[in-house]
PDB file of the backbone (N, CA, C, O) and the ligand in Angstrom, with CONECT records:
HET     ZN  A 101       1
ATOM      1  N   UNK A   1      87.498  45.473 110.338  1.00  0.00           N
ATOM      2  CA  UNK A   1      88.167  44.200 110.627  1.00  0.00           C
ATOM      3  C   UNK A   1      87.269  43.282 111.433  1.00  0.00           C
ATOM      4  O   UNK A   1      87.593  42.795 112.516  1.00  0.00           O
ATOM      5  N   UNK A   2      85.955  43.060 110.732  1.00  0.00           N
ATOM      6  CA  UNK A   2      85.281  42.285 111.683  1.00  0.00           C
ATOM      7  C   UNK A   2      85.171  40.873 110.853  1.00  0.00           C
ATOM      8  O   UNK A   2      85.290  40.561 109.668  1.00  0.00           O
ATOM      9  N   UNK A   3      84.872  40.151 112.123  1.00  0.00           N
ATOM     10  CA  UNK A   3      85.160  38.620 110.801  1.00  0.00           C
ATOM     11  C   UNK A   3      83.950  37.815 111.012  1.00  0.00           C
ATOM     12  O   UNK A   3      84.133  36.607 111.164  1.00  0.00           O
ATOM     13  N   UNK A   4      82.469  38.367 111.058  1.00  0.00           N
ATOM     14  CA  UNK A   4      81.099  38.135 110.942  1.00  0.00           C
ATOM     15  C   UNK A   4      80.487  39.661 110.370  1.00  0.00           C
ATOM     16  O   UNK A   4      80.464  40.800 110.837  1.00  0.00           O
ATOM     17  N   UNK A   5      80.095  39.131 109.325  1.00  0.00           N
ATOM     18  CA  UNK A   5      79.300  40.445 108.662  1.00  0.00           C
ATOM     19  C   UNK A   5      78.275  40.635 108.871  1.00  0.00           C
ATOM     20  O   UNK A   5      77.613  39.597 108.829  1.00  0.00           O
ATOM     21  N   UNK A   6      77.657  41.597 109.128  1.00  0.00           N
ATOM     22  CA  UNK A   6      76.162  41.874 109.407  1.00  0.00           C
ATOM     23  C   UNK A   6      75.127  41.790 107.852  1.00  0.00           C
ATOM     24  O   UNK A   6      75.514  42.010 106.704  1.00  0.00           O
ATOM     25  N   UNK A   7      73.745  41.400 108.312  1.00  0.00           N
ATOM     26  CA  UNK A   7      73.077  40.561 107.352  1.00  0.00           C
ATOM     27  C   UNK A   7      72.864  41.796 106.634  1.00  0.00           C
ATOM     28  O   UNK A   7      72.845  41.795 105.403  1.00  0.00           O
ATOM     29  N   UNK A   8      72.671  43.052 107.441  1.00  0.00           N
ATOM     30  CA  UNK A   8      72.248  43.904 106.534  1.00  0.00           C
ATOM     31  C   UNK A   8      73.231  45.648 107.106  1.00  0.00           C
ATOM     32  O   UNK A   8      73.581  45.708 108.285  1.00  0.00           O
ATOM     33  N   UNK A   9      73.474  46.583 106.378  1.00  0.00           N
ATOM     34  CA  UNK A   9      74.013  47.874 106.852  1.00  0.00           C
ATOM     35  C   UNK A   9      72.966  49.083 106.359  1.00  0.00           C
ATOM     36  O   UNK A   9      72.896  49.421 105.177  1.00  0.00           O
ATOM     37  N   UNK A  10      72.328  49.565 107.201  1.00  0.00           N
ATOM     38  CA  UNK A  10      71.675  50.771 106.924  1.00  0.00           C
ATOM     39  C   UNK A  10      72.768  51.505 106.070  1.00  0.00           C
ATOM     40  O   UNK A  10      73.041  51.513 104.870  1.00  0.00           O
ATOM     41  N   UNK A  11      73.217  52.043 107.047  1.00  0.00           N
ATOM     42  CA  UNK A  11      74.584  52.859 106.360  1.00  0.00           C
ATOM     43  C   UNK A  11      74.953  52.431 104.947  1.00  0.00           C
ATOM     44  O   UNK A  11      75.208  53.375 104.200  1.00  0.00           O
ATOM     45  N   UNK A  12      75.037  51.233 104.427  1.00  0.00           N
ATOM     46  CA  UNK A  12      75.487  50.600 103.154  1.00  0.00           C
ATOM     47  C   UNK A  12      74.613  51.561 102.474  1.00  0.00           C
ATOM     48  O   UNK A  12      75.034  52.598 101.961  1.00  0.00           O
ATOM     49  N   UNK A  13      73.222  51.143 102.483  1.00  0.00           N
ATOM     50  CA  UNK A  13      71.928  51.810 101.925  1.00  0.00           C
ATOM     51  C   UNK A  13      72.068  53.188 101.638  1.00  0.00           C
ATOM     52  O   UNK A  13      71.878  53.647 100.512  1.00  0.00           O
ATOM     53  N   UNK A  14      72.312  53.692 102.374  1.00  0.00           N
ATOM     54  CA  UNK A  14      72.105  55.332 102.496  1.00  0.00           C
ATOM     55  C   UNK A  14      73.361  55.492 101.301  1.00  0.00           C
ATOM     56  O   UNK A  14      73.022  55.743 100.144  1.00  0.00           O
ATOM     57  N   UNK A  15      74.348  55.385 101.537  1.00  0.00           N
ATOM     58  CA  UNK A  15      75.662  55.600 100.903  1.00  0.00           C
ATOM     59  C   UNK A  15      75.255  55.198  99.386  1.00  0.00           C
ATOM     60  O   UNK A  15      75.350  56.013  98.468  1.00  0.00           O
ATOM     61  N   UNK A  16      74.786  53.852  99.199  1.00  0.00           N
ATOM     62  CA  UNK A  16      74.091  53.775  97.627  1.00  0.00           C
ATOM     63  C   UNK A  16      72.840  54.678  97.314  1.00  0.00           C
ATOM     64  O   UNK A  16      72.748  55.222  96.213  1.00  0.00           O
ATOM     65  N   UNK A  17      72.253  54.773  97.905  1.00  0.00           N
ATOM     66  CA  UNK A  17      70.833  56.060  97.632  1.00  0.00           C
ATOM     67  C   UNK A  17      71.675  57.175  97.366  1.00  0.00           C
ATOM     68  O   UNK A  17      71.429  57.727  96.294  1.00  0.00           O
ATOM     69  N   UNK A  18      72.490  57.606  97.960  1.00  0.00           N
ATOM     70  CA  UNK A  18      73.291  58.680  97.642  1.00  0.00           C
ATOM     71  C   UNK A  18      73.722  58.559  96.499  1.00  0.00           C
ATOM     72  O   UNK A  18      73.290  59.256  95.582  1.00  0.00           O
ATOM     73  N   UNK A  19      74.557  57.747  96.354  1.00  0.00           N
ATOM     74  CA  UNK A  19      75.458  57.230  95.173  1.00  0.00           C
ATOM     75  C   UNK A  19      74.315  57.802  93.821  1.00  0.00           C
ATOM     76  O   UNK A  19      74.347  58.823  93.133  1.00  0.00           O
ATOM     77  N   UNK A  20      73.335  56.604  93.843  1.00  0.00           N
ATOM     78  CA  UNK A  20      71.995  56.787  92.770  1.00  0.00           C
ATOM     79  C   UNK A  20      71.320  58.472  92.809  1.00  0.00           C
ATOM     80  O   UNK A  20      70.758  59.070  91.891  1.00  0.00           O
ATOM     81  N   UNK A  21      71.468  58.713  93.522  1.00  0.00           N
ATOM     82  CA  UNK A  21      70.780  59.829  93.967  1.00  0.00           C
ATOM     83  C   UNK A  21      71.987  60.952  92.988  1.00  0.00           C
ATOM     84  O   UNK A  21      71.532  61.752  92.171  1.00  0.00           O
ATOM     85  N   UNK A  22      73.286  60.849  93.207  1.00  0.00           N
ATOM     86  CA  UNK A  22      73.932  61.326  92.465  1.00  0.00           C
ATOM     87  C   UNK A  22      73.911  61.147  91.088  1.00  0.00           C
ATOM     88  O   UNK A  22      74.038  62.049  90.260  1.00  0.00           O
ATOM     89  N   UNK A  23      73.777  60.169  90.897  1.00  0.00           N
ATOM     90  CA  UNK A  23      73.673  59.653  89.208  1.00  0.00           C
ATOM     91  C   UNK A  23      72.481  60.180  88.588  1.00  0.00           C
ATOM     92  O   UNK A  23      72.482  60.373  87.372  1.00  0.00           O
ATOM     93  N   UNK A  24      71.612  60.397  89.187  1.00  0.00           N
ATOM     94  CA  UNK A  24      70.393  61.069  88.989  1.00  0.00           C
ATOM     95  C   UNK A  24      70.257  62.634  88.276  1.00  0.00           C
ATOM     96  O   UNK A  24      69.834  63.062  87.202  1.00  0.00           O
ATOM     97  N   UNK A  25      70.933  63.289  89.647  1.00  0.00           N
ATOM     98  CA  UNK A  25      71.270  64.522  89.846  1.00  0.00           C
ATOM     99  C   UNK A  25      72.389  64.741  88.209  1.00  0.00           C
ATOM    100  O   UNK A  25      72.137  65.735  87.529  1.00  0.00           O
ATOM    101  N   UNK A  26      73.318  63.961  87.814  1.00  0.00           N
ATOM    102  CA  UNK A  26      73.974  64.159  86.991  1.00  0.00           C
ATOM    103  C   UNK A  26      73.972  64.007  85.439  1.00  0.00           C
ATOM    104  O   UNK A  26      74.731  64.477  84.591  1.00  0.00           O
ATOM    105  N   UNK A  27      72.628  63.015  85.312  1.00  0.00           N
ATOM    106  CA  UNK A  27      72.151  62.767  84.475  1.00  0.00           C
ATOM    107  C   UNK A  27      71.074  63.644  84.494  1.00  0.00           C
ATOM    108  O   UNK A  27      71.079  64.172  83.382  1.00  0.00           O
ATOM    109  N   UNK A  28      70.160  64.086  85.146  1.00  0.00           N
ATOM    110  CA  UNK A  28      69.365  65.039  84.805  1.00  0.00           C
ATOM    111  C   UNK A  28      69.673  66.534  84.239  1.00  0.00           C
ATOM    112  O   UNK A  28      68.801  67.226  83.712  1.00  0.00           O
ATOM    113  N   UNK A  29      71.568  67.107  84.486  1.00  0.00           N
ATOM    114  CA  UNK A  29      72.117  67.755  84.043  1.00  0.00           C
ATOM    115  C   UNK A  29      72.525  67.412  82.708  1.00  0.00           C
ATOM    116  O   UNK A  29      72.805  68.421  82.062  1.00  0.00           O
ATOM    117  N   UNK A  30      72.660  66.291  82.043  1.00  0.00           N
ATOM    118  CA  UNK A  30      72.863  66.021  80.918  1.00  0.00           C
ATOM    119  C   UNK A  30      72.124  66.210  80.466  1.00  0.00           C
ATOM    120  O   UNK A  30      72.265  67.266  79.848  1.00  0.00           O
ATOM    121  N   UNK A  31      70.771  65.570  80.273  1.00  0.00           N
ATOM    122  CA  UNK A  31      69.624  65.260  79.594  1.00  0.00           C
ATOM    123  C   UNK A  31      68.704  66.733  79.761  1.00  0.00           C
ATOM    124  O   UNK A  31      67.904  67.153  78.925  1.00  0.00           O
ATOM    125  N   UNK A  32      68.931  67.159  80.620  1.00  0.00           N
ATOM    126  CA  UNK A  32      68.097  69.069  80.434  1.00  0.00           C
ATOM    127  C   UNK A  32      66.942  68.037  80.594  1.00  0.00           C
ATOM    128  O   UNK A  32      66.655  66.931  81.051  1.00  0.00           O
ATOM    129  N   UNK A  33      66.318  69.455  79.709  1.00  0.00           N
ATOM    130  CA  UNK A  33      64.867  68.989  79.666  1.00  0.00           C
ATOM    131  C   UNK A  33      63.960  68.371  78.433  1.00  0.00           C
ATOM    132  O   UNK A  33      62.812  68.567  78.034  1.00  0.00           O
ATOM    133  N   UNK A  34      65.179  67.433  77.987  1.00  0.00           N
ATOM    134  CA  UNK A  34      65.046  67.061  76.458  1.00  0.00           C
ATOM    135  C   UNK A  34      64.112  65.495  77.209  1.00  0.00           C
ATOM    136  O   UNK A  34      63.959  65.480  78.430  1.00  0.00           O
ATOM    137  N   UNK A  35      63.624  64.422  76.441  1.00  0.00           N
ATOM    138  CA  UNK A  35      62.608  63.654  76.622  1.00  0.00           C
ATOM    139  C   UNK A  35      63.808  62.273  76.976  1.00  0.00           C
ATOM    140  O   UNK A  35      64.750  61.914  76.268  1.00  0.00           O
ATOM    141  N   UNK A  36      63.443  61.818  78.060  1.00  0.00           N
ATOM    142  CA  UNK A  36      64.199  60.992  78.989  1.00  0.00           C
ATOM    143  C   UNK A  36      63.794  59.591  78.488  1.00  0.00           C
ATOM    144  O   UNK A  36      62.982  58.800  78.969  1.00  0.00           O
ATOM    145  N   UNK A  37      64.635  59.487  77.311  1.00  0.00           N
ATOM    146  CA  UNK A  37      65.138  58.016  76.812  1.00  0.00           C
ATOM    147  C   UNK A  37      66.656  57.296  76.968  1.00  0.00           C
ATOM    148  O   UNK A  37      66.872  56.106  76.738  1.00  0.00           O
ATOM    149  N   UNK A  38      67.211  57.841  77.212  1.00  0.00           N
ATOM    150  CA  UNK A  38      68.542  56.935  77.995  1.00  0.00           C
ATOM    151  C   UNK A  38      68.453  56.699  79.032  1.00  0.00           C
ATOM    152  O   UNK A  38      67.861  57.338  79.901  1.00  0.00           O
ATOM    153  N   UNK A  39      69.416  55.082  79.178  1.00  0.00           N
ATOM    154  CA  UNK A  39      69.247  54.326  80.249  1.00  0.00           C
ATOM    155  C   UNK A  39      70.826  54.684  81.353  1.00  0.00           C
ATOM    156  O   UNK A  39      71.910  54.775  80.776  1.00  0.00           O
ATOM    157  N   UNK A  40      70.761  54.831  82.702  1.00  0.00           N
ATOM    158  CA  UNK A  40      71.927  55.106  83.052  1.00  0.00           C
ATOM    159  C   UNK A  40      72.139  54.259  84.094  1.00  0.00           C
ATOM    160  O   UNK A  40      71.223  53.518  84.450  1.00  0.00           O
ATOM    161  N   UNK A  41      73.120  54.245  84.606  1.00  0.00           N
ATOM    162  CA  UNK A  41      73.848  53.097  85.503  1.00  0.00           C
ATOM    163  C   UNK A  41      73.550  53.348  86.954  1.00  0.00           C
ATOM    164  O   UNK A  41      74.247  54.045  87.691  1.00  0.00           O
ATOM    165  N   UNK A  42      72.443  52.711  87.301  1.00  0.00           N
ATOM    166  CA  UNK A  42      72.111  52.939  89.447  1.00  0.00           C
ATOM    167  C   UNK A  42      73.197  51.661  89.616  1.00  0.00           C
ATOM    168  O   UNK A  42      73.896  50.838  89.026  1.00  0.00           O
ATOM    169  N   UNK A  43      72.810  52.117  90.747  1.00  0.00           N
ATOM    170  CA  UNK A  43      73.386  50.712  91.912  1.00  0.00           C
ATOM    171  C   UNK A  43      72.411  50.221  92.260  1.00  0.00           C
ATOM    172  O   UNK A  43      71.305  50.702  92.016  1.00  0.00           O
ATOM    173  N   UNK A  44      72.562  49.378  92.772  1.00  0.00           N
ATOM    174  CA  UNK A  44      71.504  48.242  93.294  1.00  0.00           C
ATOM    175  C   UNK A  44      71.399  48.579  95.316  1.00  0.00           C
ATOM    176  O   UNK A  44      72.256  48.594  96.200  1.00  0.00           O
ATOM    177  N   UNK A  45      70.109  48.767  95.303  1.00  0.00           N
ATOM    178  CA  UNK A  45      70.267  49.255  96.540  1.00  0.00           C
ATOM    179  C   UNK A  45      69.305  48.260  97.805  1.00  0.00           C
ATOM    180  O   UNK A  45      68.404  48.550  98.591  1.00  0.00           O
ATOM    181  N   UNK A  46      70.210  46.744  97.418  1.00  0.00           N
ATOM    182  CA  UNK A  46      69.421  46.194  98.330  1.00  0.00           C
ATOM    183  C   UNK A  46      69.953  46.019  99.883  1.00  0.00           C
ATOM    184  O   UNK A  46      69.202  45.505 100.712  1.00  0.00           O
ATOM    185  N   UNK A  47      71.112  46.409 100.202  1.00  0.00           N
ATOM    186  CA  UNK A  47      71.895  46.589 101.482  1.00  0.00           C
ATOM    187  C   UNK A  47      72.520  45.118 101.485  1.00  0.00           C
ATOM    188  O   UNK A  47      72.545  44.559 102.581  1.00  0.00           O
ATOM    189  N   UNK A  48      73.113  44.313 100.196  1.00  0.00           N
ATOM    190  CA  UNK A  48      73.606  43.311 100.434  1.00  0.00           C
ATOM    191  C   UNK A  48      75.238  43.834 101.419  1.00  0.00           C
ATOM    192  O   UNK A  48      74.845  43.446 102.519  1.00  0.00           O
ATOM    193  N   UNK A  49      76.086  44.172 101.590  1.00  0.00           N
ATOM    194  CA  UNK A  49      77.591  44.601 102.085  1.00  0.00           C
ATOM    195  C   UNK A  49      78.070  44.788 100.407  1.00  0.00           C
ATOM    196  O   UNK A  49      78.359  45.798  99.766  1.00  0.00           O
ATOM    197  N   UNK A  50      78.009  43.338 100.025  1.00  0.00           N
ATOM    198  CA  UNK A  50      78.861  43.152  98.786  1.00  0.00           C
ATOM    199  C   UNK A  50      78.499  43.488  97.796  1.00  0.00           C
ATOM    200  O   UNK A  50      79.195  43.518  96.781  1.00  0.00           O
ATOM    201  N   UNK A  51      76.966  43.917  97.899  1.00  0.00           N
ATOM    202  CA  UNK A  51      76.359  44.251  96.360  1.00  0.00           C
ATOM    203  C   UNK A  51      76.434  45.305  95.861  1.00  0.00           C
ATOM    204  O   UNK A  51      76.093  46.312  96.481  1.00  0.00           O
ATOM    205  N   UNK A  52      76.977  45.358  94.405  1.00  0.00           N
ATOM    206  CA  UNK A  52      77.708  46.614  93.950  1.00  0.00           C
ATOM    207  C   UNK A  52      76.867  46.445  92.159  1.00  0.00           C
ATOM    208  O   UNK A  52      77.236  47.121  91.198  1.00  0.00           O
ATOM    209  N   UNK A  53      75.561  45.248  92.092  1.00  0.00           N
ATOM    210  CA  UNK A  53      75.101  45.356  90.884  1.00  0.00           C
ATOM    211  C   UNK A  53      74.710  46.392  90.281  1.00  0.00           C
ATOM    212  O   UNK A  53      73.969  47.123  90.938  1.00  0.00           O
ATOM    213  N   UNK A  54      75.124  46.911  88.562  1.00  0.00           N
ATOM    214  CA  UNK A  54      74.771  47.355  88.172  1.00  0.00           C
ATOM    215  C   UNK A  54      73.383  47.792  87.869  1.00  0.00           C
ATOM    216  O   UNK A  54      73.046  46.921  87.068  1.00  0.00           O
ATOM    217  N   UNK A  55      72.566  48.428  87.973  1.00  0.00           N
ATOM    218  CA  UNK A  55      70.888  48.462  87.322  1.00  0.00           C
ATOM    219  C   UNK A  55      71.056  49.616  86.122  1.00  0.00           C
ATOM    220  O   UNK A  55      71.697  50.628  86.406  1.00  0.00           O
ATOM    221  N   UNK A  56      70.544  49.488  84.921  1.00  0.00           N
ATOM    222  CA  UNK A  56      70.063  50.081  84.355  1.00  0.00           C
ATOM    223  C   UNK A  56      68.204  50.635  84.355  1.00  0.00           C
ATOM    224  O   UNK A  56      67.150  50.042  84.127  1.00  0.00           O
ATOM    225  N   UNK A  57      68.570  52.071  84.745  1.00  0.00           N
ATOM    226  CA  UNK A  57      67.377  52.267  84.457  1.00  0.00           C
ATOM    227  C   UNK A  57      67.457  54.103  83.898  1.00  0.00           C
ATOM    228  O   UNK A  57      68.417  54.859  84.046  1.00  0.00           O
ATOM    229  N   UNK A  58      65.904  54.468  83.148  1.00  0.00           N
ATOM    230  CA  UNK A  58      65.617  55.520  82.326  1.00  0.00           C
ATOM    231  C   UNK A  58      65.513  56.487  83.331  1.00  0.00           C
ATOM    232  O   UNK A  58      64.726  56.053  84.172  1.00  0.00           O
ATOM    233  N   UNK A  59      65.923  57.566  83.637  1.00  0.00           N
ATOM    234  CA  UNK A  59      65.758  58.498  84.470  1.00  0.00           C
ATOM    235  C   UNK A  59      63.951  58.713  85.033  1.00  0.00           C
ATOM    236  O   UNK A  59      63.589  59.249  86.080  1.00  0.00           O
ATOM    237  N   UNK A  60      63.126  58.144  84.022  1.00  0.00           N
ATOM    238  CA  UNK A  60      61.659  58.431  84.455  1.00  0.00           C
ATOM    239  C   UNK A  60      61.166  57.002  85.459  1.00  0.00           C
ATOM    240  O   UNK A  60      60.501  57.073  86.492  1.00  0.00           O
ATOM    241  N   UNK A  61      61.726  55.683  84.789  1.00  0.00           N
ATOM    242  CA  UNK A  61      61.927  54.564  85.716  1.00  0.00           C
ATOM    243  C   UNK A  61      62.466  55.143  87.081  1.00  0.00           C
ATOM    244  O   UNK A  61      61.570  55.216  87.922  1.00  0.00           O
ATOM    245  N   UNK A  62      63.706  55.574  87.516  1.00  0.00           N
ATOM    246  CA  UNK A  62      64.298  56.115  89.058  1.00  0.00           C
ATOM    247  C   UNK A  62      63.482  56.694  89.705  1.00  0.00           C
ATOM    248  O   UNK A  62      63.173  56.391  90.857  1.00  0.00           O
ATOM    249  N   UNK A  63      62.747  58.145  88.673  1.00  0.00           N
ATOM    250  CA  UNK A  63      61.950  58.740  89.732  1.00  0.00           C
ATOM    251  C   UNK A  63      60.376  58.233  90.143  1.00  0.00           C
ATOM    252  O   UNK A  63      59.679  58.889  90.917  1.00  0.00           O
ATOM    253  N   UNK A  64      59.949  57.034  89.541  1.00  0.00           N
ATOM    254  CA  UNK A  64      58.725  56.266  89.486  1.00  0.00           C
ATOM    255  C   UNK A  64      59.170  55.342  90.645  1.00  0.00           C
ATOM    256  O   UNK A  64      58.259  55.079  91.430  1.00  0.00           O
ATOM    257  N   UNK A  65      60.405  54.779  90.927  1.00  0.00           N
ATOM    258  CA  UNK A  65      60.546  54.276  92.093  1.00  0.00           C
ATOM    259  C   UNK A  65      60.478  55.160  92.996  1.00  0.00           C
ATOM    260  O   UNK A  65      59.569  55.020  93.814  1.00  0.00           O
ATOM    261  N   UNK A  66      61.392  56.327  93.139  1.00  0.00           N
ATOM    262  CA  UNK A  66      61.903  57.212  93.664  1.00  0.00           C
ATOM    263  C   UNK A  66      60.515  57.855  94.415  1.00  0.00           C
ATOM    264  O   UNK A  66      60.659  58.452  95.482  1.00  0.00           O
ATOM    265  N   UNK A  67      59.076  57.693  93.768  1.00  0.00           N
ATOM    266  CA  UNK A  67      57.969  58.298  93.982  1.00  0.00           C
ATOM    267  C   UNK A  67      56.784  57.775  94.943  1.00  0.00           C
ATOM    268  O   UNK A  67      55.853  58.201  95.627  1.00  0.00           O
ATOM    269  N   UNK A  68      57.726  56.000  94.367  1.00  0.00           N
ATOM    270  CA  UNK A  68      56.760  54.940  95.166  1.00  0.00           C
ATOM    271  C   UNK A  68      57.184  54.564  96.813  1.00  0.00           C
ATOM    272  O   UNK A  68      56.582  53.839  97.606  1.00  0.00           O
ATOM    273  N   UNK A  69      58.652  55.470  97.026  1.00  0.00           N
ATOM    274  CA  UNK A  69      59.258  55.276  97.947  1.00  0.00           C
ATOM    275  C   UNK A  69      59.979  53.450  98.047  1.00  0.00           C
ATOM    276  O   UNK A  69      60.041  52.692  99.015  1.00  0.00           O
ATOM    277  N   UNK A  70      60.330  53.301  96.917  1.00  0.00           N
ATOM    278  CA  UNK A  70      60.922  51.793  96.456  1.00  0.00           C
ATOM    279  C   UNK A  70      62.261  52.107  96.359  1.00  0.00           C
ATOM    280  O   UNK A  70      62.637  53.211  95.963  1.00  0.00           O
ATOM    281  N   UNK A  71      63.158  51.049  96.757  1.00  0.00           N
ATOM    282  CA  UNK A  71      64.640  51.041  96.600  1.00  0.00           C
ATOM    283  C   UNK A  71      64.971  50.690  94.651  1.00  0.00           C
ATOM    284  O   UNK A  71      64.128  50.114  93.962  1.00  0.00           O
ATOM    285  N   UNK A  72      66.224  51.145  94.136  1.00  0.00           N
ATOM    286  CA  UNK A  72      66.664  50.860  93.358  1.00  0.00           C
ATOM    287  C   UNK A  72      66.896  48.771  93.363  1.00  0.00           C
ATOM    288  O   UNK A  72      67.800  48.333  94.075  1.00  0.00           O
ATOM    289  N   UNK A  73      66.216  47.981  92.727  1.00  0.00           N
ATOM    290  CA  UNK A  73      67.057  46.811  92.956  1.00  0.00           C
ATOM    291  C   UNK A  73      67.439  45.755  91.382  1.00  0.00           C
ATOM    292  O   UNK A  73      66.840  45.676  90.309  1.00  0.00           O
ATOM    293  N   UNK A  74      68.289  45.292  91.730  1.00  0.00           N
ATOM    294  CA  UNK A  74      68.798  44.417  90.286  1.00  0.00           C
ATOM    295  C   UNK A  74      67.760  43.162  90.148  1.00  0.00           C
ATOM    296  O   UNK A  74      67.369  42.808  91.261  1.00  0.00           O
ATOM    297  N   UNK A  75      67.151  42.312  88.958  1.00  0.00           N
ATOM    298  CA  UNK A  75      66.565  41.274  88.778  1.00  0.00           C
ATOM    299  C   UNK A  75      66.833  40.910  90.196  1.00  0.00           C
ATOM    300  O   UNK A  75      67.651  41.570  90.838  1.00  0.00           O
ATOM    301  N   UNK A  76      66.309  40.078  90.639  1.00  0.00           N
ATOM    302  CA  UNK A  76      66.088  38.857  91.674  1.00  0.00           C
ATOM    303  C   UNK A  76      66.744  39.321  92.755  1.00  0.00           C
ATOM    304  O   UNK A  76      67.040  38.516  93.638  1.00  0.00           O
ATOM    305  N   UNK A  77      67.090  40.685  92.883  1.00  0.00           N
ATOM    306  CA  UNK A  77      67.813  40.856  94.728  1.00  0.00           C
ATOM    307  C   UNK A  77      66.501  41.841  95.147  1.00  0.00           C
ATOM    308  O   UNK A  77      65.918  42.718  94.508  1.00  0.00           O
ATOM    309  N   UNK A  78      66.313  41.335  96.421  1.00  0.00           N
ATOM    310  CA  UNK A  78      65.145  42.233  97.356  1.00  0.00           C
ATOM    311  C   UNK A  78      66.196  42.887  98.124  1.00  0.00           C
ATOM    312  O   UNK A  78      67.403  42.652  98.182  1.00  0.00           O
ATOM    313  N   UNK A  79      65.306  43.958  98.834  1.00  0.00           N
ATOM    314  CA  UNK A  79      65.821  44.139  99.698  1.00  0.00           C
ATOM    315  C   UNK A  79      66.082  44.058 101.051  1.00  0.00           C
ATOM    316  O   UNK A  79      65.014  43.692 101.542  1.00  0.00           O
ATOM    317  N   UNK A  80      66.929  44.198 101.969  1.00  0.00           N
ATOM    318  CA  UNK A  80      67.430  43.266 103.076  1.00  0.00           C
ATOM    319  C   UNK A  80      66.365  44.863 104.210  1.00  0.00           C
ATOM    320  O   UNK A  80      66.340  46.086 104.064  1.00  0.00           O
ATOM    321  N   UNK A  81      65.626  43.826 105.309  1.00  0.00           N
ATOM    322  CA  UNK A  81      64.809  45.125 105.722  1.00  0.00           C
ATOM    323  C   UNK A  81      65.567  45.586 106.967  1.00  0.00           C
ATOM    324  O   UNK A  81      66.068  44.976 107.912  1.00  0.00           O
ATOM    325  N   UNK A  82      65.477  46.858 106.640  1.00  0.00           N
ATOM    326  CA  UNK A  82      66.402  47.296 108.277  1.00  0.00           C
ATOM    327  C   UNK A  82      66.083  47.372 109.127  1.00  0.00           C
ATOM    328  O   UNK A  82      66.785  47.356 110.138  1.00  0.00           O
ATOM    329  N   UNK A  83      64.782  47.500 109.087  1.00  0.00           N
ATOM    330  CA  UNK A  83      63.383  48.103 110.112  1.00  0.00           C
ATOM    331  C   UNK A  83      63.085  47.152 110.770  1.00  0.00           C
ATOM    332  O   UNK A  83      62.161  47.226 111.580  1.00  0.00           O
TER     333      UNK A  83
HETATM  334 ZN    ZN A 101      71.643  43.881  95.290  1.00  0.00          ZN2+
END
């Protein structure tokens, strides 16, 4: 019940990394170890509060971010820095 939102929520972040992090985890149970051409549904993990964009990306795209230590993000949203 606060009525100024903060510009950015760590916590938001973490909770979507998770989120993606799950989708990951669940899609990599689908897909075995067959050759990673479907696209699956991340979240967008720029710590907007409100941002709940969809991203499509290929399970080998996630872990190429995932590798570069890069957030999941949708066309044109950066991410908000916490640090
Ligand atoms: Zn976003």
């Amino acid at each position: 019940m606060s009525d100024r939102r903060e510009k950015h929520d760590p916590a938001e972040q973490d909770i979507l990394h998770e989120v993606n992090a799950h989708v990951h985890e669940a899609a990599r149970r689908f897909e075995g170890t067959g050759p990673e051409r479907d696209r699956w549904e991340f979240t967008c993990e720029c710590g907007a509060p409100d941002c709940r964009v969809p991203v499509s990306l290929t399970l080998a795209e996630y872990e190429a971010l995932g590798a570069a230590g890069r957030p999941v993000l949708a066309p044109g949203h950066s991410k908000v820095d916490a640090l």
